[in-house]
C-alpha positions as CSV (number, residue, x, y, z in Angstrom):
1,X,109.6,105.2,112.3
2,X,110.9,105.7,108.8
3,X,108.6,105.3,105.6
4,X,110.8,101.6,104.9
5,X,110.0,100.2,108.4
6,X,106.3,100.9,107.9
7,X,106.3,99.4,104.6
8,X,108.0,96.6,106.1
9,X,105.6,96.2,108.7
10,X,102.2,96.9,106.4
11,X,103.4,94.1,104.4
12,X,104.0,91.5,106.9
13,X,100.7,92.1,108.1
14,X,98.7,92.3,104.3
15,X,99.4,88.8,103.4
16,X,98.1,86.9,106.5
17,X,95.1,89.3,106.7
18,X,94.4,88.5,102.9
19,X,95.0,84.4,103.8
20,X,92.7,84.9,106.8
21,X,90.1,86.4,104.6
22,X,89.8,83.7,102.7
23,X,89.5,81.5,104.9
24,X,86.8,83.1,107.2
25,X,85.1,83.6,103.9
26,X,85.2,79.6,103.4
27,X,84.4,79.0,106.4
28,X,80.9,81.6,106.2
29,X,80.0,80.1,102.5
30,X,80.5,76.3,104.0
31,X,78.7,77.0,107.3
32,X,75.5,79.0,106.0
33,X,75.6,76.7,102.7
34,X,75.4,80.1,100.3
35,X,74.9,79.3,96.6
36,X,76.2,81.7,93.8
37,X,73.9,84.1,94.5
38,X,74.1,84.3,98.7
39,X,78.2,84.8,97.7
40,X,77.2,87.4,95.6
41,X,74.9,89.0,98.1
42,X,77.6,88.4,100.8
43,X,79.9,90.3,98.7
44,X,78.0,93.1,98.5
45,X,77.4,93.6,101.9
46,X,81.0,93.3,103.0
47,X,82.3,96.0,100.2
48,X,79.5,98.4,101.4
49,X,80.3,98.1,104.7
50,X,84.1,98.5,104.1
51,X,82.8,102.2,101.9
52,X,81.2,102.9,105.3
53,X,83.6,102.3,107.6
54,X,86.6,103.3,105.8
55,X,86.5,106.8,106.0
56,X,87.3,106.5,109.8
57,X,90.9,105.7,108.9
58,X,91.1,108.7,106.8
59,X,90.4,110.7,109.4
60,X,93.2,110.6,111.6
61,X,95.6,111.1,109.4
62,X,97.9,114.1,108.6
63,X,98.2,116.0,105.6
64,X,101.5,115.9,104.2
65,X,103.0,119.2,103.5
66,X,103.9,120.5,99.5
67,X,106.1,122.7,98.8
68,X,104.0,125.3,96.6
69,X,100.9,123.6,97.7
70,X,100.4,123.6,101.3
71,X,103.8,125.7,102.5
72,X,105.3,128.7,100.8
73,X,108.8,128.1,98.9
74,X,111.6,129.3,101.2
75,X,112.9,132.3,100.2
């Protein structure tokens, strides 16, 4: 796959995971009745989760190579 087509694809796929998240995020507030404060806490939970887990993501991917950097210049 070229660097466009996975754009392409991220894309499509970033705007209904963003809608979604609002909505489950609604739907949590509505359903456990959370005031200012349990939103607050909810947030903070979720974000340090998401610093957890992250990472994992990172792992699997491949360095790219720089000229200079990471491979000699030719020649």
């Amino acid at each position: 796959m070229h660097n466009v087509e996975i754009f392409l694809i991220l894309r499509f796929l970033a705007v209904p995971g963003a809608a979604l998240g609002q909505f489950m995020g609604g739907y949590i507030c509505k359903k456990f009745q959370l005031k200012v404060s349990g939103i607050l806490k909810l947030t903070v939970i979720c974000s340090l989760i998401v610093l957890i887990v992250s990472p994992v993501f990172w792992i699997r991917c491949n360095g790219a190579t720089l000229a200079g950097v990471s491979t000699p210049y030719p020649g």
